[in-house]
DSSP file (Angstrom, degrees, kcal/mol; ACC not computed):
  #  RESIDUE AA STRUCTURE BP1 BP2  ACC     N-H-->O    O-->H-N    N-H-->O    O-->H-N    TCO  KAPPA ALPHA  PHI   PSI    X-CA   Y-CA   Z-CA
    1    1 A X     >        0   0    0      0, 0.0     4,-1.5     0, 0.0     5,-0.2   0.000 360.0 360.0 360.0 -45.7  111.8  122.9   86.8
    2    2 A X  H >>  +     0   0    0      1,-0.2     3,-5.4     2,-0.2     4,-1.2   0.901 360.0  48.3  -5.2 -90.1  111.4  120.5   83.5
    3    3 A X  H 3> S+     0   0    0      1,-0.3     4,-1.9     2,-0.2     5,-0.3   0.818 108.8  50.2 -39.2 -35.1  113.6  118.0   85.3
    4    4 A X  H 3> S+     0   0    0      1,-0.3     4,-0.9     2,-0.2    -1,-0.3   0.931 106.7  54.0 -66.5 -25.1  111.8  118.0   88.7
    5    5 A X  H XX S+     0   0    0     -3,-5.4     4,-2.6    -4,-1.5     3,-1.0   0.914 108.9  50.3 -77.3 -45.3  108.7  117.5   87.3
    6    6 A X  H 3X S+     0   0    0     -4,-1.2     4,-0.8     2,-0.2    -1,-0.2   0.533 107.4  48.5 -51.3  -8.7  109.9  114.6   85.6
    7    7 A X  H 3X S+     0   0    0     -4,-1.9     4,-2.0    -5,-0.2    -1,-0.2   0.467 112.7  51.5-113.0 -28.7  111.4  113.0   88.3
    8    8 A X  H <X S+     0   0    0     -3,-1.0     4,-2.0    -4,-0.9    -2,-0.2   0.854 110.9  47.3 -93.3  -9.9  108.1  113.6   90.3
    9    9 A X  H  X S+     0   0    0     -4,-2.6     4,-1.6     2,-0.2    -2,-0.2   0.975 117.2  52.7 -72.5 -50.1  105.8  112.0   87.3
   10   10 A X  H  X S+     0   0    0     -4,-0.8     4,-1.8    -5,-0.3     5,-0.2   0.933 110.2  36.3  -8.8 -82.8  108.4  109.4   87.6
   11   11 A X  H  X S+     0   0    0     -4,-2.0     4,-2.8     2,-0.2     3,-0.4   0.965 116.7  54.5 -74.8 -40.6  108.5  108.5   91.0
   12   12 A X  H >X S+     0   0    0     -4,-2.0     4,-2.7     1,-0.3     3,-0.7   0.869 112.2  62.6 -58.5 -69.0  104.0  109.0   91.2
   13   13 A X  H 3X S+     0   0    0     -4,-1.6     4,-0.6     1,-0.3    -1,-0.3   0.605 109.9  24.0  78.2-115.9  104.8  106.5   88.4
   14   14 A X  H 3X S+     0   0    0     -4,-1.8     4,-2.3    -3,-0.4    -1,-0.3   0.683 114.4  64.1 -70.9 -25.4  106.4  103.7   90.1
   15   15 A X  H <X S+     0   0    0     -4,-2.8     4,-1.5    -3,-0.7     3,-0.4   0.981 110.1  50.0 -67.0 -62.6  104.7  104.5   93.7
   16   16 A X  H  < S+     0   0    0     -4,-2.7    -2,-0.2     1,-0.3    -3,-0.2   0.590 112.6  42.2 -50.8 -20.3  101.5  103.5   91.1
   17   17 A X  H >X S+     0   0    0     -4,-0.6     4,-3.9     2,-0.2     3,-1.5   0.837 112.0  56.6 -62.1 -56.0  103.1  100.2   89.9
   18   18 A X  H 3X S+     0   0    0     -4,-2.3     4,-2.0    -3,-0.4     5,-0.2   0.891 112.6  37.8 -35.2 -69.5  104.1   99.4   93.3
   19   19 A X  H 3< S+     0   0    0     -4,-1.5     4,-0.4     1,-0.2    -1,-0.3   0.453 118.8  49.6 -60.4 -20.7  100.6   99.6   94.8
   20   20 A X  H <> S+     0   0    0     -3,-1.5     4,-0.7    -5,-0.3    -1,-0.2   0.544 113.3  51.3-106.7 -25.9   98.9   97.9   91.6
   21   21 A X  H >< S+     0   0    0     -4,-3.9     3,-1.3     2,-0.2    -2,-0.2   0.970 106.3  45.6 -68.6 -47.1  101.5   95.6   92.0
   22   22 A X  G >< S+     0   0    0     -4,-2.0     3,-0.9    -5,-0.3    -3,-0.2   0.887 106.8  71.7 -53.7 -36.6  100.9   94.6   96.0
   23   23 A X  G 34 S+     0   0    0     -4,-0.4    -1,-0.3     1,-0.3    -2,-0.2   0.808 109.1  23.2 -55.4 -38.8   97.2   94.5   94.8
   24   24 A X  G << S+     0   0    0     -3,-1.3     2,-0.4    -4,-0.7    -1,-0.3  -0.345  79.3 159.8-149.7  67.1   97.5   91.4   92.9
   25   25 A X    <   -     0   0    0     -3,-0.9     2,-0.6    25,-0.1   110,-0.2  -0.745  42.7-117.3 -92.5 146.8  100.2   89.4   93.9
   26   26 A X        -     0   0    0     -2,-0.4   110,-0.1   109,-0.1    25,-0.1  -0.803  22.1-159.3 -89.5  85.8  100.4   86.0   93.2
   27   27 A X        -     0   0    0     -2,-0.6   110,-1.6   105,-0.2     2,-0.5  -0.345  19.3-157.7-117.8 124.7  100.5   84.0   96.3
   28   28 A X  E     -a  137   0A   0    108,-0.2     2,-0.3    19,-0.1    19,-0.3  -0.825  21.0-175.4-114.2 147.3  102.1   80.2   95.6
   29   29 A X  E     -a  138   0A   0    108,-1.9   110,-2.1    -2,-0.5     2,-0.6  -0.906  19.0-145.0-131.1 132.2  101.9   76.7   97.2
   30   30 A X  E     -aB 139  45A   0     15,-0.9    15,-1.0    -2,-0.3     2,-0.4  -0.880  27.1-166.2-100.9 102.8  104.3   73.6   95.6
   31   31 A X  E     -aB 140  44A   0    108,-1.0   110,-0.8    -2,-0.6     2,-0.4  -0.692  13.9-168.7 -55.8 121.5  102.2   70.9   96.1
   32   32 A X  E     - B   0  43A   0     11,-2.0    11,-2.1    -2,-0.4     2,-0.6  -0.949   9.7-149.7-130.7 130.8  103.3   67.1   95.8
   33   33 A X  E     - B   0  42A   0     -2,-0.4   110,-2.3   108,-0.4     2,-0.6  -0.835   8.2-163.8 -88.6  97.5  101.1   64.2   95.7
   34   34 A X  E     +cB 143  41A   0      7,-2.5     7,-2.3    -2,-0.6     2,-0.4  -0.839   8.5 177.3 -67.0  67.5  101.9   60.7   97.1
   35   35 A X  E     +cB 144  40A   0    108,-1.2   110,-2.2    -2,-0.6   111,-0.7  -0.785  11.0 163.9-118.8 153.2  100.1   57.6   96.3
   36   36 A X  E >  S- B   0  39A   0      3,-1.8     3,-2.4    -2,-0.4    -2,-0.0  -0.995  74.0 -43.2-139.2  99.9  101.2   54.2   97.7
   37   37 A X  T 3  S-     0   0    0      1,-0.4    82,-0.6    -2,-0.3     2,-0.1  -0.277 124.3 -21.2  73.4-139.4   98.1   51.7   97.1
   38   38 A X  T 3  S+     0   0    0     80,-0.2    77,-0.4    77,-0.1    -1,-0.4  -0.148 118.1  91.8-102.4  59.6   95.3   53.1   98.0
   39   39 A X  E <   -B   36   0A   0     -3,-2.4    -3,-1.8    -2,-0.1     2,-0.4  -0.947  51.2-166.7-125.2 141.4   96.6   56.0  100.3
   40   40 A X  E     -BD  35 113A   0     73,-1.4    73,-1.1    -2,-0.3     2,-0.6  -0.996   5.9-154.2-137.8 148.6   97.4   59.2   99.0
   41   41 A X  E     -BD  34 112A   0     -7,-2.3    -7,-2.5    -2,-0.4     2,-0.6  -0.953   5.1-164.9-117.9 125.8   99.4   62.1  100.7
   42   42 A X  E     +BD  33 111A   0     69,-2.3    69,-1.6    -2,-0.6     2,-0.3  -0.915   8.3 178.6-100.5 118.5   99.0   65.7   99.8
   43   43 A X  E     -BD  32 110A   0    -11,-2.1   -11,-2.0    -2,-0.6     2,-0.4  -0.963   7.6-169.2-119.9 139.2  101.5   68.1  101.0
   44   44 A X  E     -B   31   0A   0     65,-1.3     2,-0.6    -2,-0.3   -13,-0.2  -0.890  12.8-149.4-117.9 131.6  101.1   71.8  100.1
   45   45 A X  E     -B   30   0A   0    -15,-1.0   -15,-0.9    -2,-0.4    63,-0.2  -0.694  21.7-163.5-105.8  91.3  104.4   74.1  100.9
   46   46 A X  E     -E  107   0A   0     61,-0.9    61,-1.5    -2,-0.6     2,-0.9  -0.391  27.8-152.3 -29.7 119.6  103.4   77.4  101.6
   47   47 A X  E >>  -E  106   0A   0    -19,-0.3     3,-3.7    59,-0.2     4,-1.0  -0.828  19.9-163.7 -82.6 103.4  105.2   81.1  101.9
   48   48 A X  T 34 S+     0   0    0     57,-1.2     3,-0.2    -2,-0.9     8,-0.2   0.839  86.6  57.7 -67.8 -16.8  103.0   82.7  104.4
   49   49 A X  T 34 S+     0   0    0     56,-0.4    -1,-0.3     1,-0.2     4,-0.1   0.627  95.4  60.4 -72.7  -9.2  104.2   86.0  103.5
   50   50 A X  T <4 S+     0   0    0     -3,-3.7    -1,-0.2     2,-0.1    -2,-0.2   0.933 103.8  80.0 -86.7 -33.8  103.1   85.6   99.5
   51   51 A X  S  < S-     0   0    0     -4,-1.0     5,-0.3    -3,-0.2    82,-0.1  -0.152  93.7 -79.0 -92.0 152.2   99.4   85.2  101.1
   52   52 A X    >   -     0   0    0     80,-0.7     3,-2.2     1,-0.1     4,-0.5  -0.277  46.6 -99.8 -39.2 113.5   96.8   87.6  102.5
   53   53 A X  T 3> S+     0   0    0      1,-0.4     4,-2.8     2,-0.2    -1,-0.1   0.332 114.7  42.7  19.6 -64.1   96.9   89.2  105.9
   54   54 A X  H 3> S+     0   0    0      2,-0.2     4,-2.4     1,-0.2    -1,-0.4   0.882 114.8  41.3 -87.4 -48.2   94.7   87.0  107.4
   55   55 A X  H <> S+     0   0    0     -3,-2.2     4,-6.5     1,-0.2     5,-0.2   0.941 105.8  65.4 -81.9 -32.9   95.5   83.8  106.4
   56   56 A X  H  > S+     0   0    0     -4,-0.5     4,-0.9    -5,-0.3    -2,-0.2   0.959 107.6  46.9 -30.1 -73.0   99.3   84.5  106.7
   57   57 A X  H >X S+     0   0    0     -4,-2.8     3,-3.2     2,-0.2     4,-3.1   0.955 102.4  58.3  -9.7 -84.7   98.6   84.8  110.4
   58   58 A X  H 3X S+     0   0    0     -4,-2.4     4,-2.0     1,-0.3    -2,-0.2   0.838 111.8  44.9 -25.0 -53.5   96.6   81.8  110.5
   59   59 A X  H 3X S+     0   0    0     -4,-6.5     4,-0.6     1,-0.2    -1,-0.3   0.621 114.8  48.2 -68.2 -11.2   99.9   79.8  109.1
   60   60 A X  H <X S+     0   0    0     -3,-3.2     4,-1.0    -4,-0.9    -1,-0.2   0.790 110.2  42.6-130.8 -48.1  102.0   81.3  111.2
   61   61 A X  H >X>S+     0   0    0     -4,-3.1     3,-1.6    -5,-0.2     4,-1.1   0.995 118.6  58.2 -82.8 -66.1  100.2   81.0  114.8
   62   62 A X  H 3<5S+     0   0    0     -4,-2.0    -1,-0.2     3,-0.3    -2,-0.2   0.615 105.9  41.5   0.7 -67.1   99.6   77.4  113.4
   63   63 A X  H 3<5S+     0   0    0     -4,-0.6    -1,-0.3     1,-0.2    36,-0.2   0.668 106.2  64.2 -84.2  -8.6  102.9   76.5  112.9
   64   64 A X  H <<5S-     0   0    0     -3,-1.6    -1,-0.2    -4,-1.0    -2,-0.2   0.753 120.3-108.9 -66.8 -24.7  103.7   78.0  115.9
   65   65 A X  T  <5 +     0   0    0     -4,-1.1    -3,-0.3     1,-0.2    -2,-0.2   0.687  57.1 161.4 101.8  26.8  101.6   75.4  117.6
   66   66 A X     >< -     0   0    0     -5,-1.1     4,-1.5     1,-0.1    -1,-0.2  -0.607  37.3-141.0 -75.2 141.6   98.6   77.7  118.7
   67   67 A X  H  > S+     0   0    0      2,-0.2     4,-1.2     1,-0.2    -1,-0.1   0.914  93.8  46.0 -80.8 -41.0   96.0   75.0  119.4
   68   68 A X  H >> S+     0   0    0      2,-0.2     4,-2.3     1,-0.2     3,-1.1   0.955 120.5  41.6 -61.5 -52.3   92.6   76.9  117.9
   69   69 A X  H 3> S+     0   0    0      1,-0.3     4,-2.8     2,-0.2     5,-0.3   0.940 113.0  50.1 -73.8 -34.0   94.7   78.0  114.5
   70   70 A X  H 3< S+     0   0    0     -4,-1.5     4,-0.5     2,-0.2    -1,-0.3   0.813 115.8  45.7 -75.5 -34.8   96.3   74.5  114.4
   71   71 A X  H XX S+     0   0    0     -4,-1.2     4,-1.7    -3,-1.1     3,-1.4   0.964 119.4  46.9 -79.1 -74.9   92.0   73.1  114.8
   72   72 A X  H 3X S+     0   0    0     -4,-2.3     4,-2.4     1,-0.3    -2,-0.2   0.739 109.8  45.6 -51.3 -42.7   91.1   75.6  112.2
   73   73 A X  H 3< S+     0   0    0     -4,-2.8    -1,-0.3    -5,-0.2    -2,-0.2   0.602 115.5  44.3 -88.0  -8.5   93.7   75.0  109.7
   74   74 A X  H X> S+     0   0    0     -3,-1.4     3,-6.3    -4,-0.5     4,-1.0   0.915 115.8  52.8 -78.6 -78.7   93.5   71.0  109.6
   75   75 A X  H 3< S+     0   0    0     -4,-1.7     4,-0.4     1,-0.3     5,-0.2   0.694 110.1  43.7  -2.2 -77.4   89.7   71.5  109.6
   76   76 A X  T 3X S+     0   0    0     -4,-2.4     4,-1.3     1,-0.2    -1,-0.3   0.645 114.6  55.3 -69.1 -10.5   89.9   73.9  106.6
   77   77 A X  H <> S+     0   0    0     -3,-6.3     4,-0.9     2,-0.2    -1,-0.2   0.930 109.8  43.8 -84.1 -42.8   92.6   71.2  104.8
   78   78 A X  H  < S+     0   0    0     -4,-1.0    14,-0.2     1,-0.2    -2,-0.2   0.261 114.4  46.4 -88.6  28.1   90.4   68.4  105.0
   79   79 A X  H  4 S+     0   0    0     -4,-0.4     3,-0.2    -5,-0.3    -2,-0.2   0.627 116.1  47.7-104.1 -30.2   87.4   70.1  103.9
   80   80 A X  H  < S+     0   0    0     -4,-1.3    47,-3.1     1,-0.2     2,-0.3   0.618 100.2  66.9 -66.9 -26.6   89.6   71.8  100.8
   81   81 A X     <  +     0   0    0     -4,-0.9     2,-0.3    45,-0.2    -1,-0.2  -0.582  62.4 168.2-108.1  37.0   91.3   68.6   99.5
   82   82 A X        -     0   0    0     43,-0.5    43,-1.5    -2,-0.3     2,-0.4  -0.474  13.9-178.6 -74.0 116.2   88.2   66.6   98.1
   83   83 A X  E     -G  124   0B   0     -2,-0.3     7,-1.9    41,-0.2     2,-0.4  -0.919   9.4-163.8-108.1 133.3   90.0   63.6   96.1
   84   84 A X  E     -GH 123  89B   0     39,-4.8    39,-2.2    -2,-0.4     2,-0.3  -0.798  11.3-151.5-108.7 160.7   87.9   60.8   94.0
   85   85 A X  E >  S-GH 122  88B   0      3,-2.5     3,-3.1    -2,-0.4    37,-0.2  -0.920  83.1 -28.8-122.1 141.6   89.3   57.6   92.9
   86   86 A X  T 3  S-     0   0    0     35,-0.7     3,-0.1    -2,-0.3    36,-0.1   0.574 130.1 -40.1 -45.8  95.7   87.3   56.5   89.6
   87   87 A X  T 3  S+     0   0    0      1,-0.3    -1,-0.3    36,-0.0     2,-0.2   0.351 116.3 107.5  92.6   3.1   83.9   58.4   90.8
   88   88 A X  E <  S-H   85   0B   0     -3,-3.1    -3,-2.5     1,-0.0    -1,-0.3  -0.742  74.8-116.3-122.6 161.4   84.1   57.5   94.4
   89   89 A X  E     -H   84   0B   0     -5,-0.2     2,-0.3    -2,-0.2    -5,-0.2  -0.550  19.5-142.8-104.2 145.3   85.0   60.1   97.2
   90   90 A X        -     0   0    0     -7,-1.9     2,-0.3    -2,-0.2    25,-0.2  -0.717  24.7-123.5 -91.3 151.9   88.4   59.4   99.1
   91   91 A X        -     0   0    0     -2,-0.3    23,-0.5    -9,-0.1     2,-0.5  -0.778  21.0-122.5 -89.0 165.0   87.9   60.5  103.3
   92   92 A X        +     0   0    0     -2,-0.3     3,-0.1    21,-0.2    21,-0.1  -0.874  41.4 179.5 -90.3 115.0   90.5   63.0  104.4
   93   93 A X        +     0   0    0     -2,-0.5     2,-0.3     1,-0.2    20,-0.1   0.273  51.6   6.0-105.1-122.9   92.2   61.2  107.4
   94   94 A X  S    S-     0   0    0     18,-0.4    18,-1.2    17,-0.1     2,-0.2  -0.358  70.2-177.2 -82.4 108.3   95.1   62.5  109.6
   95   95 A X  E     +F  111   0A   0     -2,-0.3     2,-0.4    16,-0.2    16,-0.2  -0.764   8.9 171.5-100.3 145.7   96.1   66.7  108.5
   96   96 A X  E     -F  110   0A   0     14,-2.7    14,-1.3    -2,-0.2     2,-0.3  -0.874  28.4-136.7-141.5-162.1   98.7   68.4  110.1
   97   97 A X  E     +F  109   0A   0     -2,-0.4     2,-0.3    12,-0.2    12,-0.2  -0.985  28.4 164.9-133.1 163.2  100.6   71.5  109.9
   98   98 A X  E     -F  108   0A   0     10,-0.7    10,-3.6    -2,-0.3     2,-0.2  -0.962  23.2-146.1 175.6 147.3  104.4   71.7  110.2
   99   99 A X  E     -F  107   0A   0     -2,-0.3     3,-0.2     8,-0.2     8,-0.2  -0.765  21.0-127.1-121.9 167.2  107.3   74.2  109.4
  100  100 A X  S    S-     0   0    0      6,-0.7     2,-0.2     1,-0.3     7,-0.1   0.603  75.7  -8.1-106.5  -0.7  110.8   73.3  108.2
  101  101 A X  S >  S-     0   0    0      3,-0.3     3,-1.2     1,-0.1    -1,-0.3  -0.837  71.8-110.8-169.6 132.9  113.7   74.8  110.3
  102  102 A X  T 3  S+     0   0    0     -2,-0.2    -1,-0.1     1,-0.2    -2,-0.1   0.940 119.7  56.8 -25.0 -74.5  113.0   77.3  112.9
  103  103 A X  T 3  S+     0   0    0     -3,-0.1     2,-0.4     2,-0.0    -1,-0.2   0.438  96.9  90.6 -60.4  -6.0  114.9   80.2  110.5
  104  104 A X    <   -     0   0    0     -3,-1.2    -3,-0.3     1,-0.1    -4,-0.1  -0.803  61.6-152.9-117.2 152.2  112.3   79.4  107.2
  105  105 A X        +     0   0    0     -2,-0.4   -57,-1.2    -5,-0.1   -56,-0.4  -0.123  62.0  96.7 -88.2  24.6  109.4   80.7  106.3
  106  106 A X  E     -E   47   0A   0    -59,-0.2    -6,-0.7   -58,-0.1     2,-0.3  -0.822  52.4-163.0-114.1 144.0  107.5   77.9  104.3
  107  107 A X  E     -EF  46  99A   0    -61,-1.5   -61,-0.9    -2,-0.3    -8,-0.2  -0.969  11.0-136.6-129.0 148.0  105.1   76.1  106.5
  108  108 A X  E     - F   0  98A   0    -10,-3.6   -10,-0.7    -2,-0.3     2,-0.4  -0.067   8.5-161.5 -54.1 156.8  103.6   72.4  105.2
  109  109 A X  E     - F   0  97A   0    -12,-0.2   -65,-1.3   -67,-0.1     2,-0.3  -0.787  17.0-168.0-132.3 152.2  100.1   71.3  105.4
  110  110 A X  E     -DF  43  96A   0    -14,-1.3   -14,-2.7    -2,-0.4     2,-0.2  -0.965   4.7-174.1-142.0 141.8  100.0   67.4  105.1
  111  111 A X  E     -DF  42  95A   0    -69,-1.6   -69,-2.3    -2,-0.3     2,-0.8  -0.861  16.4-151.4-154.6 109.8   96.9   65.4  104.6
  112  112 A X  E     -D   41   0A   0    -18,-1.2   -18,-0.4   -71,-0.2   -71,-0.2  -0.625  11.2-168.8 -33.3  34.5   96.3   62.1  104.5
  113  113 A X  E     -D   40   0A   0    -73,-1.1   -73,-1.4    -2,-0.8   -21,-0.2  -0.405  10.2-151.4-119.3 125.2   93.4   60.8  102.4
  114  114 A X        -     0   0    0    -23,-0.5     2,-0.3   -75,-0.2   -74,-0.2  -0.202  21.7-165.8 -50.3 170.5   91.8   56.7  102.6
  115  115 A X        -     0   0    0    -77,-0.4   -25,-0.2   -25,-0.2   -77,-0.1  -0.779  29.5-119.2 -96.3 168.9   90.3   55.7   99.0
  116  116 A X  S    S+     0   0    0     -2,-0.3     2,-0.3   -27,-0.2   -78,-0.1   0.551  93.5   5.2 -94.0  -2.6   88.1   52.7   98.5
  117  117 A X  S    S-     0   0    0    -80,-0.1    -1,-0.1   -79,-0.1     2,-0.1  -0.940  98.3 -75.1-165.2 172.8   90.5   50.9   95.8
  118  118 A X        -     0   0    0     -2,-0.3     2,-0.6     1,-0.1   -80,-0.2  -0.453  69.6 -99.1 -72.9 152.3   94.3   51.8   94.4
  119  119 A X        +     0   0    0    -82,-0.6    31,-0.2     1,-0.2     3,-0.2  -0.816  44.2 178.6-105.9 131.2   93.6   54.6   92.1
  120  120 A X  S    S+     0   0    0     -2,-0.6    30,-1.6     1,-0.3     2,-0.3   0.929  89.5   9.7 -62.3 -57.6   93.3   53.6   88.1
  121  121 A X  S    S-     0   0    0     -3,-0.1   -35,-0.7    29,-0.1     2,-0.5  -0.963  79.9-154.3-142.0 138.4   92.5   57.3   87.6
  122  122 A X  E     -G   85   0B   0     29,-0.3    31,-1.0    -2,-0.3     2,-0.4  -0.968  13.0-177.3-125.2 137.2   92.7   59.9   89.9
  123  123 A X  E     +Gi  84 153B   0    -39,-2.2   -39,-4.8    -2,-0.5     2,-0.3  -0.969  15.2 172.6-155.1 114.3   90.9   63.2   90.1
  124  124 A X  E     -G   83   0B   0     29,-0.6     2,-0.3    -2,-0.4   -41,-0.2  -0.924   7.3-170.4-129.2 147.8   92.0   65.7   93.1
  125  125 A X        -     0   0    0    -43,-1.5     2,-0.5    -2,-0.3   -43,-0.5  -0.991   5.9-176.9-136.3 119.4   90.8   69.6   93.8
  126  126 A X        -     0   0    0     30,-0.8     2,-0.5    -2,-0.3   -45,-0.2  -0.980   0.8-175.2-121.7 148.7   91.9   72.0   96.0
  127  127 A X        +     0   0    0    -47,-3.1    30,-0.1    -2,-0.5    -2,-0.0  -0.942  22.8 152.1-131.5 123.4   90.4   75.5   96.5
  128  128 A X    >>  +     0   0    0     -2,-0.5     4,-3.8     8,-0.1     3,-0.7  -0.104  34.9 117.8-117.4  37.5   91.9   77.7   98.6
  129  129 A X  H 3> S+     0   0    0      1,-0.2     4,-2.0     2,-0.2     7,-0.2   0.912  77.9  54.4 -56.5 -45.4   90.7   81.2   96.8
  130  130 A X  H 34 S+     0   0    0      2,-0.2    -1,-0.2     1,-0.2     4,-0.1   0.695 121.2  22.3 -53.5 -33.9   88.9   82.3   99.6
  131  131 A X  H <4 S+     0   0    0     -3,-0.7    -2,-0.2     2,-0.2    -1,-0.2   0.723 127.9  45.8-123.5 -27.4   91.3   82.1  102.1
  132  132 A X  H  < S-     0   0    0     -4,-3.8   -80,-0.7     1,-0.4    -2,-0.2   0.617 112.4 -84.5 -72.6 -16.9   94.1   82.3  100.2
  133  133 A X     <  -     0   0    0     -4,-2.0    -1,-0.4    -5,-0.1     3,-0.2  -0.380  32.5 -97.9 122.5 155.9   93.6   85.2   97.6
  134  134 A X  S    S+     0   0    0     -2,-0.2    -4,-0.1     1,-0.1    -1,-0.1   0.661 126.7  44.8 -50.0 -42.3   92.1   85.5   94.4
  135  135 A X  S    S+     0   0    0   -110,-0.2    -1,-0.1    -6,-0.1    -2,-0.1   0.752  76.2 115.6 -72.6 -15.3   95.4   85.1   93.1
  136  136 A X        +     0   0    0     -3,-0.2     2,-0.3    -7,-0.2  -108,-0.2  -0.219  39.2 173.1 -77.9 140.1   96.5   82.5   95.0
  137  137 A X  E     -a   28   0A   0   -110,-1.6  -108,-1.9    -5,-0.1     2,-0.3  -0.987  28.1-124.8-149.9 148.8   97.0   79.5   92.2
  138  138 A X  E     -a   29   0A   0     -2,-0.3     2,-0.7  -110,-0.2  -108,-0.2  -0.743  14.8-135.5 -85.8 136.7   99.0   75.4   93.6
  139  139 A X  E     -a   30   0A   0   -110,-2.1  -108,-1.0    -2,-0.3     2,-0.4  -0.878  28.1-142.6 -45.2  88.7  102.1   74.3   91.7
  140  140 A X  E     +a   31   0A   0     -2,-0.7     2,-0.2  -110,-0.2  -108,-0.1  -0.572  30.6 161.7 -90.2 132.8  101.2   70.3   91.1
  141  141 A X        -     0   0    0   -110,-0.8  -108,-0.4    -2,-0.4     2,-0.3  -0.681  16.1-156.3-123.8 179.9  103.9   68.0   91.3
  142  142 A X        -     0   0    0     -2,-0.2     2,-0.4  -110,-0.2  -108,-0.2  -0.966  23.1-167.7-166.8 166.5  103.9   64.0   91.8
  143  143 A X  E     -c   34   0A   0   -110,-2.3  -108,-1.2    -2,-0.3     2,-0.5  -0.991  15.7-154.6-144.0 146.5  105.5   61.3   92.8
  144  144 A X  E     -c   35   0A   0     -2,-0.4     3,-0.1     1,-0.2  -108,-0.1  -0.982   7.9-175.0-129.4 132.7  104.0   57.6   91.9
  145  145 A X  S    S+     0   0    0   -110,-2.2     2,-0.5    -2,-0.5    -1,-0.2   0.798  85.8  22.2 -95.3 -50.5  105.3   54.6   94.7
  146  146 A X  S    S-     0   0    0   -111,-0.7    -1,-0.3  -109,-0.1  -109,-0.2  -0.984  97.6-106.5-154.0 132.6  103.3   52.1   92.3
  147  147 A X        -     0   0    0     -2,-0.5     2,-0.2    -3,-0.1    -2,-0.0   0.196  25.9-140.7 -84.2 165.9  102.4   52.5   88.8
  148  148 A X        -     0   0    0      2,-0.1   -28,-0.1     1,-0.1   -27,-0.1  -0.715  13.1-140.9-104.9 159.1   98.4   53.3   87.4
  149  149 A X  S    S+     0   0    0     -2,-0.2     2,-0.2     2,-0.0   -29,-0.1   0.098  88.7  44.9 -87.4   7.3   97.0   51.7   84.2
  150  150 A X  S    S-     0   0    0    -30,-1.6     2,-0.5   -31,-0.2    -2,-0.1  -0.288  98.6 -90.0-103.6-145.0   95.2   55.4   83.4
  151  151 A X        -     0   0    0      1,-0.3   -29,-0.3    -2,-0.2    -2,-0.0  -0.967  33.5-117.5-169.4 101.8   96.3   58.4   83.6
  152  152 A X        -     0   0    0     -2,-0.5     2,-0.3   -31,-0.1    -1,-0.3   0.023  25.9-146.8 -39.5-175.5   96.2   61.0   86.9
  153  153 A X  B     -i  123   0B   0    -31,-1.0   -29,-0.6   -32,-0.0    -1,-0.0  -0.840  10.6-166.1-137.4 142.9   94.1   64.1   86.4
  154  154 A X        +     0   0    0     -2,-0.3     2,-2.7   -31,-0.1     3,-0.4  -0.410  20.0 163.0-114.1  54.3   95.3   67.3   88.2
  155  155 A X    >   +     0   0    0      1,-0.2     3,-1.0     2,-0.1   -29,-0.1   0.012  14.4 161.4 -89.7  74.0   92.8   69.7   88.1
  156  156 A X  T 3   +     0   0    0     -2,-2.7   -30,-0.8     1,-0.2    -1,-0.2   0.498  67.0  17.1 -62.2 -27.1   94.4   71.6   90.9
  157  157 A X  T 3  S+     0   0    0     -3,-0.4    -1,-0.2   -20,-0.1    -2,-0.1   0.347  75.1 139.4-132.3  41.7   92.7   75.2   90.6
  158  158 A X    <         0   0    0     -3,-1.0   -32,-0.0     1,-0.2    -3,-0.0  -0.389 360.0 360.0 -75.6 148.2   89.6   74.9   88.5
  159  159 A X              0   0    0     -2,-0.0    -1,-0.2   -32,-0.0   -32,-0.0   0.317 360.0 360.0-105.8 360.0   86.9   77.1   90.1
C-alpha cells in the first residue's frame, strides 16, 4: 500500500507541474530588424502554437489567407510596431502576413515602416501582451544595410 500511495502522490505531483506549467508558458517571436536609409523592416517569426488560443487561431486563419483575420492582423501590426527616429514618429506602411513552407508552423508578420531621415538613433516598441500572453516576450535581432553614428535602442518588451 506504501508503494501505491507513492506512485499516486507522484503522479498528482507531475499532473500539478504539468498544468502550472501549461499556465505560464512562454510564448516567443525572433524578430529581425532591417534598416536601409531611412526604411526599416520589421519581421517577427512566430510559433502559433507557443501562443494563446485565440490569437494562435488568428495566425493561422491569416496565414491561411482568410481575408477578415488577414485585415485584423496587419491592422493590429501596424498599430503594435510604433518606431521613432531621433524623437520623430516613423508611419507603418505596407504589413503582411506570410508562412514558410506549407509543412511549418512559424508564420511571419512583416512591416514596413517610412521615417522622416536615416536613423542616427533608433528607438522601436512592440507590445503584443494583450494578444499574445502575459508571457509572451520578442527575441531582437538586427541586421544594419548602412552604418549609424549612434547607437540603436531595442526596447523591445518594456511595458
Amino acid at each position: 500500500m506504501g508503494r501505491r500511495w507513492v506512485l499516486q502522490a507522484a503522479l498528482g505531483v507531475a499532473v500539478s507541474f504539468a498544468l502550472a506549467a501549461q499556465a505560464h508558458t512562454t510564448g516567443t517571436g525572433l524578430l529581425v530588424l532591417t534598416v536601409s536609409a531611412s526604411t526599416l523592416q520589421y519581421r517577427l517569426t512566430l510559433v502559433p502554437a507557443e501562443l494563446p488560443e485565440a490569437a494562435a487561431r488568428l495566425l493561422a486563419l491569416a496565414a491561411e489567407g482568410d481575408r477578415a483575420s488577414v485585415e485584423r492582423v496587419t491592422s493590429e501590426l501596424q498599430r503594435r510596431v510604433p518606431a521613432r527616429v531621433c524623437g520623430e514618429a516613423c508611419r507603418p506602411g505596407r504589413a503582411t502576413v506570410e508562412t514558410w513552407r506549407a509543412t511549418d508552423s512559424r508564420v511571419t508578420l512583416d512591416l514596413t515602416l517610412s521615417c522622416p531621415t536615416a536613423p542616427s538613433r533608433l528607438a522601436i516598441r512592440d507590445d503584443w501582451f494583450d494578444l499574445f500572453g502575459e508571457h509572451y516576450r520578442t527575441l531582437p535581432g538586427s541586421r544594419r544595410r548602412r552604418a549609424c553614428t549612434k547607437p540603436y535602442s531595442f526596447p523591445t518588451h518594456a511595458r
